[in-house]
C-alpha positions in Angstrom: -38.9 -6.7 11.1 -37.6 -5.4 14.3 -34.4 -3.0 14.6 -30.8 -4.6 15.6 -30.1 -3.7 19.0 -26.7 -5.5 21.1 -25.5 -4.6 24.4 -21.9 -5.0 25.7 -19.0 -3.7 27.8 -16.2 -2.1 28.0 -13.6 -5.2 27.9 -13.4 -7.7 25.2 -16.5 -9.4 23.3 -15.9 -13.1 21.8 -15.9 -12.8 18.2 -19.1 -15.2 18.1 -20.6 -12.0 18.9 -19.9 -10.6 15.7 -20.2 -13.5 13.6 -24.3 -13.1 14.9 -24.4 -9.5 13.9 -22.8 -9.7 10.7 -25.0 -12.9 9.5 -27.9 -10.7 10.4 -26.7 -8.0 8.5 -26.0 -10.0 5.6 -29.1 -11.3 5.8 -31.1 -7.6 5.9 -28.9 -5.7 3.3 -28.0 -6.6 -0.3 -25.1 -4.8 -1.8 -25.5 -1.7 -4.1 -23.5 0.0 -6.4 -23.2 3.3 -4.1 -19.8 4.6 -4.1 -17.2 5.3 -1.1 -14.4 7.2 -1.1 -11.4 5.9 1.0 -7.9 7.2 0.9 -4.7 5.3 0.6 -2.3 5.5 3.2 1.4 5.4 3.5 3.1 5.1 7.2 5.9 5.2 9.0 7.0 2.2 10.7 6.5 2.5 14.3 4.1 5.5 14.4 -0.1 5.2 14.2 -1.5 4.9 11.0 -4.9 6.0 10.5 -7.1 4.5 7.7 -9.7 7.4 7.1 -13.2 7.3 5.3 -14.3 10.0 3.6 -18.1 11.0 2.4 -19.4 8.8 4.4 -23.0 9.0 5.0 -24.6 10.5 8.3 -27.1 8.0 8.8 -24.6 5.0 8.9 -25.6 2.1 11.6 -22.2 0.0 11.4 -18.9 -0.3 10.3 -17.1 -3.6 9.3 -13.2 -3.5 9.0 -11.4 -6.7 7.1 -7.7 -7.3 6.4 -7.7 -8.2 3.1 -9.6 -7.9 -0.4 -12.9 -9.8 0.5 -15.5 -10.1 3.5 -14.5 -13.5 5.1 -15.7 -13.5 8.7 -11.8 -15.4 9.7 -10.7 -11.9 7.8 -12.6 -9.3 10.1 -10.7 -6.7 12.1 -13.3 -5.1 13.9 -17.1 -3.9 14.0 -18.7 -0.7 15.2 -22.3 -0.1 15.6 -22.9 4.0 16.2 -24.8 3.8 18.7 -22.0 2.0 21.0 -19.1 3.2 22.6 -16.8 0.7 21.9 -16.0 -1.0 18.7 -16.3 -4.9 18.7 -13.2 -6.7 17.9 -13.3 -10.0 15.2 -10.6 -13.0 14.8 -8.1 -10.7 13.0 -8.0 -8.1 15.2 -3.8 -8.3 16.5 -4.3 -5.9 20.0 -3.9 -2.4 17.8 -6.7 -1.8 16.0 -9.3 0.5 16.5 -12.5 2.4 15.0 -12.9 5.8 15.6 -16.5 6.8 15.9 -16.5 8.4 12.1 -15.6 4.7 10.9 -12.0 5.1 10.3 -9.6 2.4 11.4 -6.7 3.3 13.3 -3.6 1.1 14.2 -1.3 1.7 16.6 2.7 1.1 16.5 2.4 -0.1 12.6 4.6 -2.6 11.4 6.0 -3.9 7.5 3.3 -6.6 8.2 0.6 -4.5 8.1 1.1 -3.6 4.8 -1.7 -4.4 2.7 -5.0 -4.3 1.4 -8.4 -3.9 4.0 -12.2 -3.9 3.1 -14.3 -1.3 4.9 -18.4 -2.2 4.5 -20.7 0.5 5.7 -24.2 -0.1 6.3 -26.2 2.6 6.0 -30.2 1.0 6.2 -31.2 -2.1 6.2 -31.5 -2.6 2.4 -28.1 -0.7 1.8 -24.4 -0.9 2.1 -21.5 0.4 0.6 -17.8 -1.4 0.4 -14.8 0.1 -0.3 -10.8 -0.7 -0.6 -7.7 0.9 0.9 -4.5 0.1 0.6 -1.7 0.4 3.6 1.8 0.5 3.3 4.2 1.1 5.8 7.7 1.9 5.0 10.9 1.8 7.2 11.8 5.2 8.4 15.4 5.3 7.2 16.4 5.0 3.7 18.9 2.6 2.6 20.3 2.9 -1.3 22.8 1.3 -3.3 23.1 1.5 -7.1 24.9 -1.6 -8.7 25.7 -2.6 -12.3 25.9 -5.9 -13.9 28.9 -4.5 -16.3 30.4 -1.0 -16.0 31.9 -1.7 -19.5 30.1 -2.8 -22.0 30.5 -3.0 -26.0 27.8 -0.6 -28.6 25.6 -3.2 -30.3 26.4 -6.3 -28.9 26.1 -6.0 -25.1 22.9 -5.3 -22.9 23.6 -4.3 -19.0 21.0 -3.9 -15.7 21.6 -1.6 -13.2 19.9 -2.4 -9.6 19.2 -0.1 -7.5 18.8 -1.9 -4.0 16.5 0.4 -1.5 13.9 0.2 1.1 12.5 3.6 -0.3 8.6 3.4 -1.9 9.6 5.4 -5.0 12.5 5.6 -7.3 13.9 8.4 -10.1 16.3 7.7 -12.3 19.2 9.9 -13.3 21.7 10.4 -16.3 24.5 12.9 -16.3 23.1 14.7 -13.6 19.4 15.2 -15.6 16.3 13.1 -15.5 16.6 10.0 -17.3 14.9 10.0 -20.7 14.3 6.5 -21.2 13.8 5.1 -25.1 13.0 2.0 -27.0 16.2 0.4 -25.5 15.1 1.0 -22.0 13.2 -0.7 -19.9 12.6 0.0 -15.8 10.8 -2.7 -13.9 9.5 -1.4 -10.5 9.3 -4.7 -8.9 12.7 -5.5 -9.4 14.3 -2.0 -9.1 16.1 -2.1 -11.8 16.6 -0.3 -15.4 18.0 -2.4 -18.5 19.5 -1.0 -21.5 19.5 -3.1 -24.7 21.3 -3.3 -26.6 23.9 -0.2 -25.5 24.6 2.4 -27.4 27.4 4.8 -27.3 25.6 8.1 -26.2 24.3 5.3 -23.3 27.9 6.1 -21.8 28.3 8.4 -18.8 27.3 8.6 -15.2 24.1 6.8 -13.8 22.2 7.5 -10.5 19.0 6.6 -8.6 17.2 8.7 -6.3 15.1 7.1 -3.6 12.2 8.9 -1.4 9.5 8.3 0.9 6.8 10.4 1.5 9.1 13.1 3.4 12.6 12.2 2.5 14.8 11.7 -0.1 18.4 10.8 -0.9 20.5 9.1 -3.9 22.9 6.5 -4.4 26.6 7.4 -5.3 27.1 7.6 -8.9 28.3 4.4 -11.9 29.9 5.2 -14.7 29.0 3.2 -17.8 31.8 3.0 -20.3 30.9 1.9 -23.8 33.4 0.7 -26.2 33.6 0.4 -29.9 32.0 -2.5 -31.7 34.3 -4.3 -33.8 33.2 -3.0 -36.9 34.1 0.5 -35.9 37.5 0.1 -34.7 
């Protein structure tokens, strides 16, 4: 079987182009179990985010981008064969994608929406090719943080209460009387929702309540709530 060879030009390529090269491709290789090593990558709105491979092999021929966890051809961002200059761009590609020549995908002027998962496929021979996942997320670059509370006063034994703490921030620490929060049975933190539930309350559960917000290179915390707990009936 003879060797892949395409030709193009600097300027855009119709993405039938690709569709060609990638059915051949798919055709040569079958999939292996070889493993890739590709690094997560949080981002900045607004600034370049850069997708990088790492241990890749030398001897790679191609690299497929896709946005998204699978290898539909609708899904592909972008295709580089080594041996040409510029990459090839596919029916996803949005005007700010780009390959680098070590296979990494760089994106200009991120946004929230490109946030997500994409599907890198190297092919390395043609009876080999290796797939990997990275995930993107792009945060705003100023934090926002509020900490509410369904009820500031609550009674031991008898009353649960939530507090929320409303951010754009990617990770979030919770605080009791100034320390870090030692959560227990009665505690619960739910990360999509932001918020920590104590149930039922307790009266060493009183006191002053803070969450801490950060991004990969800043930090900052809501103002404090205090919880007050009264008596249950029984005890008064």
């Amino acid at each position: 079987m003879g060797s892949l060879s395409i030709s193009t030009h600097r300027g855009p390529v119709h993405w039938q182009v690709i569709l060609v090269v990638v059915s051949l491709f798919n055709f040569w290789c079958q999939p292996t179990t070889a493993q890739l090593t590709v690094v997560s990558t949080y981002n900045s709105e607004g600034e370049a985010a850069l997708l990088p491979l790492h241990n890749t092999s030398n001897d790679a021929i191609a690299f497929v981008w896709y946005r998204g966890k699978n290898t539909d051809r609708n899904c592909m961002i972008a295709f580089l064969i080594t041996n040409l200059t510029d990459d090839i761009k596919g029916p996803a590609y949005s005007g700010r994608e780009r390959i680098t020549s070590d296979g990494s995908l760089l994106i200009d002027n991120a946004t929230m929406h490109d946030t997500g998962m994409y599907t890198i496929v190297i092919y390395i021979t043609n009876v080999i090719k290796k797939f990997g996942l990275v995930r993107l997320i792009v945060y705003e670059p100023e934090l926002v943080v509020s900490l509410n509370v369904s009820n500031s006063t609550v009674t031991e034994n008898k009353d649960s209460v939530v507090f929320t703490c409303n951010t754009n921030a990617l990770f979030i620490h919770w605080f009791f009387n100034g320390m870090n929060l030692q959560l227990n049975e009665r505690m619960n933190v739910s990360k999509v929702y932001q918020s920590l539930t104590i149930d039922p309350v307790k009266r060493e559960d009183a006191g002053i309540y803070k969450c801490e917000v950060s991004n990969i290179n800043r930090s900052t915390a809501s103002l404090p709530v205090v919880l007050h707990v009264k008596l249950s009936d029984s005890h008064s």
